[in-house]
C-alpha positions as a Markdown table, in Angstrom:
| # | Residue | x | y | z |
|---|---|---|---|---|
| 1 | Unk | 10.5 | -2.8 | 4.8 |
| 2 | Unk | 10.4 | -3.5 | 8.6 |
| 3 | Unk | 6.4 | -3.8 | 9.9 |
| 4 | Unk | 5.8 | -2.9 | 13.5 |
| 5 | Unk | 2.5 | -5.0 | 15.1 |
| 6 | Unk | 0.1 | -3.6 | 17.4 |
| 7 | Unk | -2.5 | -6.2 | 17.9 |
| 8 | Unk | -5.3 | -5.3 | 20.1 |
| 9 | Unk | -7.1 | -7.5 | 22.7 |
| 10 | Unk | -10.2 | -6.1 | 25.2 |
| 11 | Unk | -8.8 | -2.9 | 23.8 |
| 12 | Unk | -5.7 | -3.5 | 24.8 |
| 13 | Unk | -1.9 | -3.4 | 22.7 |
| 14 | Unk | -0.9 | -7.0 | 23.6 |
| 15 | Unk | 1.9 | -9.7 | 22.8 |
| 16 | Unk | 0.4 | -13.7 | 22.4 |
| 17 | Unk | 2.5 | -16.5 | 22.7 |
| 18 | Unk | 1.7 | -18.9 | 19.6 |
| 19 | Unk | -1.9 | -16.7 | 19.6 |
| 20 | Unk | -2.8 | -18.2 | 23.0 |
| 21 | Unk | -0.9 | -17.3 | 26.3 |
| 22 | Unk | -0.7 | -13.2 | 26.7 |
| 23 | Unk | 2.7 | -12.2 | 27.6 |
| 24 | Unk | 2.4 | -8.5 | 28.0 |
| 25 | Unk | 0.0 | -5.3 | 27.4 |
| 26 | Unk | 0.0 | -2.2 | 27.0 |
| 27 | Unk | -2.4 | 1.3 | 26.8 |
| 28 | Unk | -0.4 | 3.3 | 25.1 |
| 29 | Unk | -1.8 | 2.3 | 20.8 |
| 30 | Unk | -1.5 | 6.6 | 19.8 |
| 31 | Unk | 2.0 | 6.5 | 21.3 |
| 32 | Unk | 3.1 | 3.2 | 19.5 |
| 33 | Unk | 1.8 | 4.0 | 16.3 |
| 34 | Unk | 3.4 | 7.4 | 15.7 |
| 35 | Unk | 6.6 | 5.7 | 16.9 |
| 36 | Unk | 6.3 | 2.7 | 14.9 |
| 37 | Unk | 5.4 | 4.8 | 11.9 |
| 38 | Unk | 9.3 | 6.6 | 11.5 |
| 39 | Unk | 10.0 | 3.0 | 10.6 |
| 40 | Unk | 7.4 | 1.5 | 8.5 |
| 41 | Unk | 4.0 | 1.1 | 8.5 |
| 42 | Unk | 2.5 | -0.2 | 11.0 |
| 43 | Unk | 0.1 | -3.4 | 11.3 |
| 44 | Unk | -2.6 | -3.2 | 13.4 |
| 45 | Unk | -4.5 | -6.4 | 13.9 |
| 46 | Unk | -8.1 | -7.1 | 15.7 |
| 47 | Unk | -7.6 | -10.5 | 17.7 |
| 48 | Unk | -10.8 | -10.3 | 19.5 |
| 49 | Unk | -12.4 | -9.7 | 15.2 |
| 50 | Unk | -10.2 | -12.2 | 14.2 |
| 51 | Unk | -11.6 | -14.6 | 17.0 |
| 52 | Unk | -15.0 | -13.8 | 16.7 |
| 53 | Unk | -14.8 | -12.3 | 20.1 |
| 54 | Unk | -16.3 | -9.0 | 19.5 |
| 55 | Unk | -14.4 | -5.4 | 17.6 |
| 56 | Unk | -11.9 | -2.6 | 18.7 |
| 57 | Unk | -12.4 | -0.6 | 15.6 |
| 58 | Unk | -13.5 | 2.6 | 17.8 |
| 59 | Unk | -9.5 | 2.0 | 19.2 |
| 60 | Unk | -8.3 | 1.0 | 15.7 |
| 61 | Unk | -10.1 | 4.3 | 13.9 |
| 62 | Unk | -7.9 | 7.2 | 15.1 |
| 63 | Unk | -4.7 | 5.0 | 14.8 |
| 64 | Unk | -5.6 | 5.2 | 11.4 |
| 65 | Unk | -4.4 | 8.9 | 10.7 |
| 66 | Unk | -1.9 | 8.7 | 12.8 |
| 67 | Unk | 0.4 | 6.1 | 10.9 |
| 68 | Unk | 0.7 | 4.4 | 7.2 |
| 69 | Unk | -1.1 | 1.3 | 8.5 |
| 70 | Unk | -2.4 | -1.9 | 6.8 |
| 71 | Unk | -5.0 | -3.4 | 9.2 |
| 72 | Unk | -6.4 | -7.1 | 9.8 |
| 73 | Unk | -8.8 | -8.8 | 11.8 |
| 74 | Unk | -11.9 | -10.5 | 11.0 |
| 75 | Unk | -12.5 | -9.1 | 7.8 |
| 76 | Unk | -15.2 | -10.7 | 6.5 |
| 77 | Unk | -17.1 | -8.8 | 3.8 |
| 78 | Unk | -15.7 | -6.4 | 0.7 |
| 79 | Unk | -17.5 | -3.3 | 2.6 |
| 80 | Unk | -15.8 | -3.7 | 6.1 |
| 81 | Unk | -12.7 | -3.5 | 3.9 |
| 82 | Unk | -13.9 | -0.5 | 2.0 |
| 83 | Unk | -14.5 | 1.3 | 5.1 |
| 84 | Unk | -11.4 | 0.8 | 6.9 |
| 85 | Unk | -9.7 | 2.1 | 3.4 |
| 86 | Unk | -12.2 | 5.0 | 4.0 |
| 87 | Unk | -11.0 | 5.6 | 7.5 |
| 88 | Unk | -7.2 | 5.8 | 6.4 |
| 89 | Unk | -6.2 | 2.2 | 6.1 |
| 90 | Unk | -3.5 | 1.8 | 3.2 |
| 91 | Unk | -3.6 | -1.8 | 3.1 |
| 92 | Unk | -6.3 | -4.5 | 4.2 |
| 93 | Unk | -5.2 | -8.2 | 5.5 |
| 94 | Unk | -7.6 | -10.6 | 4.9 |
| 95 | Unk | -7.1 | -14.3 | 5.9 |
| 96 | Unk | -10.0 | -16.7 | 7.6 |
| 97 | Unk | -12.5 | -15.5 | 5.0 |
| 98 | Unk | -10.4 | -16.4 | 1.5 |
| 99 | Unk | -9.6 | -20.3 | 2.7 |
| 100 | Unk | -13.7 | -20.6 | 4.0 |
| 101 | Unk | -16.5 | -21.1 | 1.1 |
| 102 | Unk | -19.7 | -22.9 | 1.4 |
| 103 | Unk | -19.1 | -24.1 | 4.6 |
| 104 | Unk | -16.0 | -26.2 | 4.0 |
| 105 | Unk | -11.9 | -25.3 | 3.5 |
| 106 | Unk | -11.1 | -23.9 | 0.0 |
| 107 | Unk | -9.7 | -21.0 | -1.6 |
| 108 | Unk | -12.5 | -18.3 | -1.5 |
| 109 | Unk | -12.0 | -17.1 | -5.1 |
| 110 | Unk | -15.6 | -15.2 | -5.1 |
| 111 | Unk | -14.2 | -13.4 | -1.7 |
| 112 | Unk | -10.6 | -12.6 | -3.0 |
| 113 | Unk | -12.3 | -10.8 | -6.5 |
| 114 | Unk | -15.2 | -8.9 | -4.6 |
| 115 | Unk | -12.5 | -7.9 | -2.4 |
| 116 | Unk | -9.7 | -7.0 | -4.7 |
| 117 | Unk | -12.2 | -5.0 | -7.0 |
| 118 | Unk | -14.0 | -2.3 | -4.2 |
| 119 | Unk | -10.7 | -1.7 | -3.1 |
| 120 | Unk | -8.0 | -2.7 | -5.8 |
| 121 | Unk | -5.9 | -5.3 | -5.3 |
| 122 | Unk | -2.7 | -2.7 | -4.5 |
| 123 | Unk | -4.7 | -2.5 | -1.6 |
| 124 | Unk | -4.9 | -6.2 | -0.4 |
| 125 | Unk | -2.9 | -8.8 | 1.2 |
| 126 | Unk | -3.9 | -11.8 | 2.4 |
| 127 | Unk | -2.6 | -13.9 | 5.5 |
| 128 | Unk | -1.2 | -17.5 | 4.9 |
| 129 | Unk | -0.3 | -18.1 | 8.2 |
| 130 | Unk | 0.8 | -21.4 | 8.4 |
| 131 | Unk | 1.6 | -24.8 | 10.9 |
| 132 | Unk | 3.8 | -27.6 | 10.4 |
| 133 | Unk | 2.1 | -30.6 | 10.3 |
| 134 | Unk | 5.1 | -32.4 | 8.6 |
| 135 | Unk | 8.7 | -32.0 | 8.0 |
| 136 | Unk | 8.8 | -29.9 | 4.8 |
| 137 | Unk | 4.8 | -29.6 | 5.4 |
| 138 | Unk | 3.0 | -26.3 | 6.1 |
| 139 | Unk | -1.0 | -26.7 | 6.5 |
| 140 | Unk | -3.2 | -23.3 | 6.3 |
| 141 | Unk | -5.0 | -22.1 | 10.0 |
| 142 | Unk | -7.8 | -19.9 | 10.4 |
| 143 | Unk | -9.7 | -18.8 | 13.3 |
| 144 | Unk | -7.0 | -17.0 | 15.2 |
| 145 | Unk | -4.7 | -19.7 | 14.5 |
| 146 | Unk | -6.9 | -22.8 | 16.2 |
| 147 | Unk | -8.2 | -24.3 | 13.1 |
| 148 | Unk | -6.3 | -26.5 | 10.4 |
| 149 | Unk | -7.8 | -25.9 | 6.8 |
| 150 | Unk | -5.9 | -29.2 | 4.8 |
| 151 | Unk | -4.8 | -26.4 | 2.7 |
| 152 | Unk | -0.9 | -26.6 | 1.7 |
| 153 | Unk | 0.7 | -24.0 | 2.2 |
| 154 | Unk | 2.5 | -23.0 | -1.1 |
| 155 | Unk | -0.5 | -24.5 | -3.2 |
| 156 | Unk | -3.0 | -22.0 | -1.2 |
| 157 | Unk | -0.4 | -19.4 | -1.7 |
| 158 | Unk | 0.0 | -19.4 | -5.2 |
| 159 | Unk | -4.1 | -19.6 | -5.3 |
| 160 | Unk | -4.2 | -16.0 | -3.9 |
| 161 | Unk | -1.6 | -14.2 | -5.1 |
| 162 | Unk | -3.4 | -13.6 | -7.8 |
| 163 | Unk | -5.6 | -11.1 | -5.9 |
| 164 | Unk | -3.2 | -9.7 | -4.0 |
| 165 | Unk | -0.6 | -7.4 | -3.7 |
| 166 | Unk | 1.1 | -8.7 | -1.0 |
| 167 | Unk | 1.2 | -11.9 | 1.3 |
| 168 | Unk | 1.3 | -12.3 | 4.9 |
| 169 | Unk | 3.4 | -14.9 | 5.7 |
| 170 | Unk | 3.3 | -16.0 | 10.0 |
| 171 | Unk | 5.0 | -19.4 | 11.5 |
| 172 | Unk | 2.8 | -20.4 | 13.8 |
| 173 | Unk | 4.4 | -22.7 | 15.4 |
| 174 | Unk | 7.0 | -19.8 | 16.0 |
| 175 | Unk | 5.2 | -17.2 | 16.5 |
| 176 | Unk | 5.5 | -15.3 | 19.7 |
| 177 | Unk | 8.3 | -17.9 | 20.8 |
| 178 | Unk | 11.3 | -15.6 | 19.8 |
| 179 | Unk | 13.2 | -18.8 | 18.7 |
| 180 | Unk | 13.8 | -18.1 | 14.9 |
| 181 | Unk | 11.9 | -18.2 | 12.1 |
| 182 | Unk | 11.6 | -21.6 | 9.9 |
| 183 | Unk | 13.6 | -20.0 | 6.3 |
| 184 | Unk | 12.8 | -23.0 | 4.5 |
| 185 | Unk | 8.6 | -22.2 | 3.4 |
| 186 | Unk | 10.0 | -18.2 | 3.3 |
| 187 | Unk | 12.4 | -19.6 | 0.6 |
| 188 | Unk | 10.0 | -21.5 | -1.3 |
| 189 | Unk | 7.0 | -19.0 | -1.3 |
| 190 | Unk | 10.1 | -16.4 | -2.5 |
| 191 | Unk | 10.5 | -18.8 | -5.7 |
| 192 | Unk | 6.7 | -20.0 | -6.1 |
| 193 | Unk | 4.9 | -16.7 | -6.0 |
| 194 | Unk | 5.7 | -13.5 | -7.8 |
| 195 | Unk | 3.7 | -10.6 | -5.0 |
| 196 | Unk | 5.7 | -9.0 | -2.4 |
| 197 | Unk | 6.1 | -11.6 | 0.9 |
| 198 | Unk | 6.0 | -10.4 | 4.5 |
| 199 | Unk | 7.1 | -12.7 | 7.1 |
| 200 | Unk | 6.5 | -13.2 | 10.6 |
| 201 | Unk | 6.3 | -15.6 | 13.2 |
| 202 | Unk | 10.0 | -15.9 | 15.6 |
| 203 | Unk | 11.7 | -13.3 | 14.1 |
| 204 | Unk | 14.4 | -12.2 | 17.2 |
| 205 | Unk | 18.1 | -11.5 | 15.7 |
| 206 | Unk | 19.3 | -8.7 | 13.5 |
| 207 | Unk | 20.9 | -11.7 | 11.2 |
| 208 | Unk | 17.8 | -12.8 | 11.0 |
| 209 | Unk | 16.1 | -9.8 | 9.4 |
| 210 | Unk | 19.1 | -9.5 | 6.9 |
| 211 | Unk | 18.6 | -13.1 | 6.0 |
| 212 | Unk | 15.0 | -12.5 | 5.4 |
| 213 | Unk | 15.3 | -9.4 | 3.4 |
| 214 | Unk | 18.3 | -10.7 | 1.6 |
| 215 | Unk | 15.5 | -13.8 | 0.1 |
| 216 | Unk | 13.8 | -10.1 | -1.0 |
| 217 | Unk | 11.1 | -10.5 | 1.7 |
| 218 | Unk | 10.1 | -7.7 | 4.6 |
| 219 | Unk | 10.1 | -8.0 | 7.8 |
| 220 | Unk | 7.2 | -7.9 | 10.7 |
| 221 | Unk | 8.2 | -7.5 | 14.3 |
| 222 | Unk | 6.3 | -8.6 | 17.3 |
| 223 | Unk | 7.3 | -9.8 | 20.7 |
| 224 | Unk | 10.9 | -8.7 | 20.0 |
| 225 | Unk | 10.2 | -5.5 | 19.4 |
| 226 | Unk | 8.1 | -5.2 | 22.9 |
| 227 | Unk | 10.6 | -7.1 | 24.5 |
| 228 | Unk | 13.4 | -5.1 | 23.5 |
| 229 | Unk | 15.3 | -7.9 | 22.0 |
| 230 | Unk | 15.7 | -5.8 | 18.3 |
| 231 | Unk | 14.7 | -2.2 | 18.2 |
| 232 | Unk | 13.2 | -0.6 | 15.1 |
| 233 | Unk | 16.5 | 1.6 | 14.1 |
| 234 | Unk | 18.4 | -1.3 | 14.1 |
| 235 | Unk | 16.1 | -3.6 | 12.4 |
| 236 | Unk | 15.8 | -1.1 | 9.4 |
| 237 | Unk | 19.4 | -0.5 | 8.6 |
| 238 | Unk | 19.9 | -3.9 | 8.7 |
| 239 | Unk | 16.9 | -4.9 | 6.4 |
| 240 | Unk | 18.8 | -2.1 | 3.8 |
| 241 | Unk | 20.6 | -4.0 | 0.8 |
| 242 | Unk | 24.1 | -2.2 | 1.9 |
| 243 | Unk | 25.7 | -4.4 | -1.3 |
| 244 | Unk | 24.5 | -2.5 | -3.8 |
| 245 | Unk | 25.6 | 0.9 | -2.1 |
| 246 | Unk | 28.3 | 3.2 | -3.4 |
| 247 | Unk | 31.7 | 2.8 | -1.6 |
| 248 | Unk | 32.8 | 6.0 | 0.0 |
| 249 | Unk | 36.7 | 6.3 | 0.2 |
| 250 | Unk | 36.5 | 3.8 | 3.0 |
| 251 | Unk | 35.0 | 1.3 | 0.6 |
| 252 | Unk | 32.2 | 1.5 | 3.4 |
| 253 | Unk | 28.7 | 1.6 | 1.0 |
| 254 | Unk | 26.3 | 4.6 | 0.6 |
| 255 | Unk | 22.9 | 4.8 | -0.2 |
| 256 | Unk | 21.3 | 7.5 | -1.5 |
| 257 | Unk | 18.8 | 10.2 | 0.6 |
| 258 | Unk | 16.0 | 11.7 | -1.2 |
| 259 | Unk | 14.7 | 14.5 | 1.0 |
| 260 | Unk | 10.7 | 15.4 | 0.9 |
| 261 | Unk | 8.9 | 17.6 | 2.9 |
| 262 | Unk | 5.7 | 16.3 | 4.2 |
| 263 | Unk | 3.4 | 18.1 | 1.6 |
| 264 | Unk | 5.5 | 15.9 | -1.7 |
| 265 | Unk | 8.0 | 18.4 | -2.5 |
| 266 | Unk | 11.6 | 17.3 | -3.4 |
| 267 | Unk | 14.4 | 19.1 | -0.9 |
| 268 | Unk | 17.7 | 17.8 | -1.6 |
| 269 | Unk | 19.4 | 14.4 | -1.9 |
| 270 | Unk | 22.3 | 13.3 | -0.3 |
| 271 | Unk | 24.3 | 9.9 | 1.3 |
| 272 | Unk | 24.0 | 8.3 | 4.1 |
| 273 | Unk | 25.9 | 5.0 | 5.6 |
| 274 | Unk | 24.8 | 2.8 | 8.6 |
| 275 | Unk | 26.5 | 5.2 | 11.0 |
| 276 | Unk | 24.6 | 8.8 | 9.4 |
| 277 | Unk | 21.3 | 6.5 | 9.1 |
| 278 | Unk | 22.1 | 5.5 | 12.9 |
| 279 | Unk | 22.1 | 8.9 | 14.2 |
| 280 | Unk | 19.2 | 10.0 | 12.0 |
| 281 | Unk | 17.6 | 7.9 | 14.4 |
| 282 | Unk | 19.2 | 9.0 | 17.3 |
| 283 | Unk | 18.8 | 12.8 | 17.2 |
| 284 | Unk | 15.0 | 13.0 | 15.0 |
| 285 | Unk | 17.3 | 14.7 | 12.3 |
| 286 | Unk | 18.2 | 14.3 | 9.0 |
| 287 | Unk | 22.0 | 13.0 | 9.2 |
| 288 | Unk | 24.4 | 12.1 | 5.8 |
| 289 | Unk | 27.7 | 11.1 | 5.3 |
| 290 | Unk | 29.6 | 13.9 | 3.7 |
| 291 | Unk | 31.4 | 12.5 | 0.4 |
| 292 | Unk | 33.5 | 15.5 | 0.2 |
| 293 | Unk | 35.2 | 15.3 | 4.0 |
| 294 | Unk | 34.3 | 11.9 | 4.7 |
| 295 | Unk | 32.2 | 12.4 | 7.7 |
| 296 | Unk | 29.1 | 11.7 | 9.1 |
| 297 | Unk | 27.0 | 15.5 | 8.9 |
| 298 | Unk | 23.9 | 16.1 | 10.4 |
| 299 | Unk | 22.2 | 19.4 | 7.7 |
| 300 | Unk | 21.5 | 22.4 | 9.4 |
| 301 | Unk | 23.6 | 21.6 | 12.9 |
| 302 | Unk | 26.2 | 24.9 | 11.9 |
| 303 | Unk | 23.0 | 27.0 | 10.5 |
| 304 | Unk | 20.4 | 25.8 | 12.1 |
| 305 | Unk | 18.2 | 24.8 | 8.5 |
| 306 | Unk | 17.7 | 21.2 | 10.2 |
| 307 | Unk | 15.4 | 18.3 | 8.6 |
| 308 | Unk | 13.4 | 17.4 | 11.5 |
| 309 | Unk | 12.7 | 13.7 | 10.6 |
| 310 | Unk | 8.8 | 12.6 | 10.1 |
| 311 | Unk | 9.4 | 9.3 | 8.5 |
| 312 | Unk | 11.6 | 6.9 | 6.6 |
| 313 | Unk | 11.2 | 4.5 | 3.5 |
| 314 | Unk | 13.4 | 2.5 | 1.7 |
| 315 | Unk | 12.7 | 1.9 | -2.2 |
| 316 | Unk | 11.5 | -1.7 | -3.1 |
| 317 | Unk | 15.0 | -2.9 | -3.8 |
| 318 | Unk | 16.3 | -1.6 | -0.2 |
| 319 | Unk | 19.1 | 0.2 | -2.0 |
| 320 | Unk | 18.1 | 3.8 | -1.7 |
| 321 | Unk | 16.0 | 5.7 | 0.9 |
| 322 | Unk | 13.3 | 8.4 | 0.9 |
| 323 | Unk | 13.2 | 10.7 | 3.9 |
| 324 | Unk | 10.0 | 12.8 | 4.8 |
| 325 | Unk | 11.3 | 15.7 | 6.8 |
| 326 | Unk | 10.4 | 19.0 | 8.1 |
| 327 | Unk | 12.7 | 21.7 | 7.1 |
| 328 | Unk | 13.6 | 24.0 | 9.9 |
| 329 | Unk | 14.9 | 26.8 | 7.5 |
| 330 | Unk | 16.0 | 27.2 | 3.8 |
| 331 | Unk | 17.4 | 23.5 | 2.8 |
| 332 | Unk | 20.3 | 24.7 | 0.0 |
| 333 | Unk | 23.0 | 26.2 | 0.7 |
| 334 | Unk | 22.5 | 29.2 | -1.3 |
| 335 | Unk | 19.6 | 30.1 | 1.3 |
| 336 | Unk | 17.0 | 28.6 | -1.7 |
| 337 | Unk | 13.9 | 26.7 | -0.4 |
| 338 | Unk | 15.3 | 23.7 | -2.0 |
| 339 | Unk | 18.3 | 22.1 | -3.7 |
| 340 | Unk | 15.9 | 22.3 | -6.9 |
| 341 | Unk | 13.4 | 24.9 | -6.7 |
| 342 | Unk | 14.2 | 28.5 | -5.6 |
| 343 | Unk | 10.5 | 29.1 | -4.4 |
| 344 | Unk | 8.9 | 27.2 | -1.8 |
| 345 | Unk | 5.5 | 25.7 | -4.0 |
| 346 | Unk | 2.6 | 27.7 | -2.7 |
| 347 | Unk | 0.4 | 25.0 | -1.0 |
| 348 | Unk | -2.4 | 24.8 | 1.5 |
| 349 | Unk | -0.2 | 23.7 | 3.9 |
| 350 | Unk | 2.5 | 26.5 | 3.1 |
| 351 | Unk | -0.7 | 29.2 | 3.4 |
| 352 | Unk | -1.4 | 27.5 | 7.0 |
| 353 | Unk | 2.3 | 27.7 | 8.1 |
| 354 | Unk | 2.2 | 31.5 | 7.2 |
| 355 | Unk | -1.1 | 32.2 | 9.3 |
| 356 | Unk | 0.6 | 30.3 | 12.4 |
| 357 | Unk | 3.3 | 32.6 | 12.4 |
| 358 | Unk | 1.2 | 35.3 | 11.6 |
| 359 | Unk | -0.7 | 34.7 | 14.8 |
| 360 | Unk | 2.8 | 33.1 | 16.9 |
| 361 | Unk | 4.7 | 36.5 | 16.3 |
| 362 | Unk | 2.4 | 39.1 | 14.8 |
| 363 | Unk | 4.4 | 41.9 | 13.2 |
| 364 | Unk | 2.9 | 45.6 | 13.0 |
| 365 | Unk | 0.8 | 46.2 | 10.3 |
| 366 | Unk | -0.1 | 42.4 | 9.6 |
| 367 | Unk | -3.8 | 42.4 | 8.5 |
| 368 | Unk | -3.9 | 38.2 | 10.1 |
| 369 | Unk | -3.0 | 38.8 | 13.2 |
| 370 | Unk | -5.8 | 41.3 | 13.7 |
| 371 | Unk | -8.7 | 38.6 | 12.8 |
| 372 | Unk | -10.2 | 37.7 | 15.8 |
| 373 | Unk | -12.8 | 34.5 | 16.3 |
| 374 | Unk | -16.3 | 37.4 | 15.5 |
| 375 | Unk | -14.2 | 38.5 | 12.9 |
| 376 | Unk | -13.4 | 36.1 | 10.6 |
| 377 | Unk | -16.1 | 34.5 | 11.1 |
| 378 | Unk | -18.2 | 37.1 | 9.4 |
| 379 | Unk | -15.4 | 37.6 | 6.3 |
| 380 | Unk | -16.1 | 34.1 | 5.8 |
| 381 | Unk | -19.6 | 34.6 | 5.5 |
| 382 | Unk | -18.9 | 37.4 | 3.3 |
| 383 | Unk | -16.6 | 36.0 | 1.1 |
| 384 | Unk | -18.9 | 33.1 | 0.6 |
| 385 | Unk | -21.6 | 35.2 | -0.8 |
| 386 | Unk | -19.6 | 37.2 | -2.9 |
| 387 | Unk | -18.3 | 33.5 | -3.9 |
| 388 | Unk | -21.7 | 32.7 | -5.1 |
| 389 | Unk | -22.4 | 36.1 | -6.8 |
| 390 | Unk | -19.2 | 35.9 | -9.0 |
| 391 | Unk | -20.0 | 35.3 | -12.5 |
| 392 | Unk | -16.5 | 35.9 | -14.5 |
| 393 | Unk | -13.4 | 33.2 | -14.3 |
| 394 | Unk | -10.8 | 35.7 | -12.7 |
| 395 | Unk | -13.9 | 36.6 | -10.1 |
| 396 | Unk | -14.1 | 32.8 | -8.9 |
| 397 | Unk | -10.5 | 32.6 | -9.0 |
| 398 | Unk | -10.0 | 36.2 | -6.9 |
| 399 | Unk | -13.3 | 34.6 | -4.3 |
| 400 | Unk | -12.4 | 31.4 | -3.8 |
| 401 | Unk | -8.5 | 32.6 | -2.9 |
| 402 | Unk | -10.3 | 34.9 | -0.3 |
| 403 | Unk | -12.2 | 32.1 | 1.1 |
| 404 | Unk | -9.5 | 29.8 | 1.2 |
| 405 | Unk | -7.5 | 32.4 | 3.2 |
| 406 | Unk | -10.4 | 33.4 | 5.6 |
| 407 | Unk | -11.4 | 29.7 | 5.9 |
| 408 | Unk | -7.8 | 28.5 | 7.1 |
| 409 | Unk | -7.9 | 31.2 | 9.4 |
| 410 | Unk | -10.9 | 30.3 | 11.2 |
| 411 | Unk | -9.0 | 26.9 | 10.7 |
| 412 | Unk | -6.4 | 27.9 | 12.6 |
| 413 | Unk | -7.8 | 29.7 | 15.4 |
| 414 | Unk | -9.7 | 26.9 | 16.0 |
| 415 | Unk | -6.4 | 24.3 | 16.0 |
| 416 | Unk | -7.7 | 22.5 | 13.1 |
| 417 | Unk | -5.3 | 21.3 | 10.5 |
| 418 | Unk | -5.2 | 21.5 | 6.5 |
| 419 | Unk | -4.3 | 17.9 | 7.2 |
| 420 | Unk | -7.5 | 17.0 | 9.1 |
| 421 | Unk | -9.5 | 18.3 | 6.4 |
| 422 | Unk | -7.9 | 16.6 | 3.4 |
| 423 | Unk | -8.2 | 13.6 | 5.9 |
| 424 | Unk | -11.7 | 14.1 | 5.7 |
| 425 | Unk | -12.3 | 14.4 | 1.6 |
| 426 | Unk | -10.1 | 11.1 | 1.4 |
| 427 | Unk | -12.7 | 9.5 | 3.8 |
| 428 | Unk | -15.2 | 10.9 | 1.6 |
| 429 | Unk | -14.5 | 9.9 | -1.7 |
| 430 | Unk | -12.7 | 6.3 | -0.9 |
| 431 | Unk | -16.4 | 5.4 | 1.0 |
């Protein structure tokens, strides 16, 4: 997987040299992480919590629903990670805080359980960033990267991993330099520790990124990535383990496409090589290569039934790829929702697509496109009385489905998403 990084500074997206010497900013943290997130998820880091210079979370909260991101900073306590789970977070990075304990340098193994246990340890990874302090010698630094722990690297590693589901892996000494990353520690914390390993820290060539994927790592990007020096597409077809793919009749591989829309419903599945995965990119389509003429073929572009692209994943072997797309028409060829169900599933979000279209292009006679703001309002009201007055099981069931169709209209009018609103339950119960 390739990791875009927005770190934040005085509420600014910046770029540090070796965590010291700023090198660029930016305002634009919305625009970045809906970018970002096509590619990856995203991590968002807190310099100024990580420095014990103050907090953006106010910056870092909406970020949070806008992108799969794992989030890191001066996490100090098993709550602040709970809440930023709460707020959307997918992943917490931990790192001063589990090699600090009683006021000298060890692994915090209190810390790392409290942790793991409020949020689960699938949530958790913890940051060994690391300094050479000897040839073939890596020592642990907290504190924004300023203080040396003693800890060994690979020792303090294999101390965590434990509690984690994933490690952090940054060169200091590299970090921010664009000059390469050190492969030797990469190699060895590959072999020593058995969680998944995401490096950072120099990172600024394509061959680079192959190398480190190829050692079965992932990938973070920083000041290359805002330099322009790699560019996400790029970055994530060449993380892709294009040995194990299926060779087409050009003995050039393919890797399988599995097709989603954004609500978890299977499509289609298909093939795609660098050059189809390229021009996914390119055009915000869904693009294959055609097994049967040999081509590259973008769905939809003779009937218009595109896959407008929302995001791409590979599996955790790199070898095939999922694809969360929004279908601009009947995805089968046989004018069927889908290559595997004839129906389109009834969802909330289907019922939501129906009432914008009711409203975008009301056809005579529709009932929906009559409901005005005073309106539905009041059937809402209504409905949620006769809600509470129904006694039998088909009565709920026939109340609540009035209510649920009133209540995304008032939704609606009111440009309020079904997404928002299971946004808000998953705050709720995850607090």
């Amino acid at each position: 997987m390739i990791i875009a990084s927005i770190d934040i500074q005085n509420a600014k997206v910046v770029q540090l040299k070796q965590g010291e010497e700023l090198i660029l900013q930016r305002d634009n943290a919305d625009e970045l992480a809906e970018d970002f997130d096509i590619y990856g998820e995203v991590a968002v880091i807190d310099l100024d919590a990580a420095m014990g210079k103050g907090s953006n979370i106010e910056m870092i909260k909406p970020l949070l629903r806008k992108a799969q991101c794992r989030v890191g900073g001066g996490i100090k306590t098993p709550e602040q990670a709970k809440t930023l789970v709460s707020l959307g977070a997918r992943k917490i990075i931990v790192g001063s805080s589990a090699f600090r304990t009683n006021g000298s340098f060890a692994i915090n193994i209190p810390f790392l359980e409290a942790v793991s246990k409020k949020i689960g340890r699938e949530r958790l990874i913890v940051a060994v960033d690391a300094k050479t302090v000897k040839q073939g010698s890596y020592e642990i630094v907290v504190d924004g990267w300023k203080t040396l722990t003693g800890l060994d690297l690979i020792e303090a590693a294999k101390a965590v991993s434990p509690y984690a589901c994933e490690l952090l892996f940054t060169c200091v000494d590299r970090e921010g330099t664009m000059t390469g990353i050190d492969l030797e520690p990469v190699k060895t914390l590959r072999k020593e520790v058995n969680c998944q390993i995401t490096v950072a820290g120099g990172v600024s060539t394509l061959d680079e990124i192959k190398a480190i994927s190829e050692i079965g790592c992932d990938v973070q990007l920083g000041m290359a990535l805002y330099t322009g020096k790699i560019n996400l597409a790029d970055a994530f077809i060449a993380s892709l383990n294009w040995k194990k793919g299926q060779p087409n009749i050009n003995d050039l591989p393919l890797l399988p496409v599995i097709v989603q829309s954004k609500d978890g419903q299977v499509m289609m599945t298909g093939f795609t090589d660098s050059e189809a995965l390229s021009e996914t990119f390119k055009r915000g389509n869904v693009c294959f290569h055609s097994r049967t003429r040999n081509k590259l073929w973008m769905k939809g572009e003779n009937s218009g039934n595109t896959l407008k692209l929302i995001r791409i994943r590979a599996d955790c072997d790199r070898d095939a790829i999922l694809a969360i797309a929004d279908p601009q028409g009947p995805v089968c060829h046989t004018g069927a929702w889908s290559c595997f169900e004839t129906n389109r599933n009834y969802t909330l979000e289907f019922l939501q697509t129906i009432i914008k279209e009711r409203f975008a292009n009301p056809a005579q006679g529709s009932y929906t496109a009559t409901l005005d703001d005073e309106l539905v309002r009041e059937k809402v009201m209504e409905e949620a009385q006769e809600l509470c007055e129904a006694k039998t099981h088909d009565e709920i069931v026939w109340e609540v489905a009035d209510l649920f169709y009133f209540s995304s209209v008032l939704m609606t009018r009111a440009g309020v998403t079904i997404e928002e609103i299971l946004n808000e339950l998953d705050k709720r119960h995850k607090k």
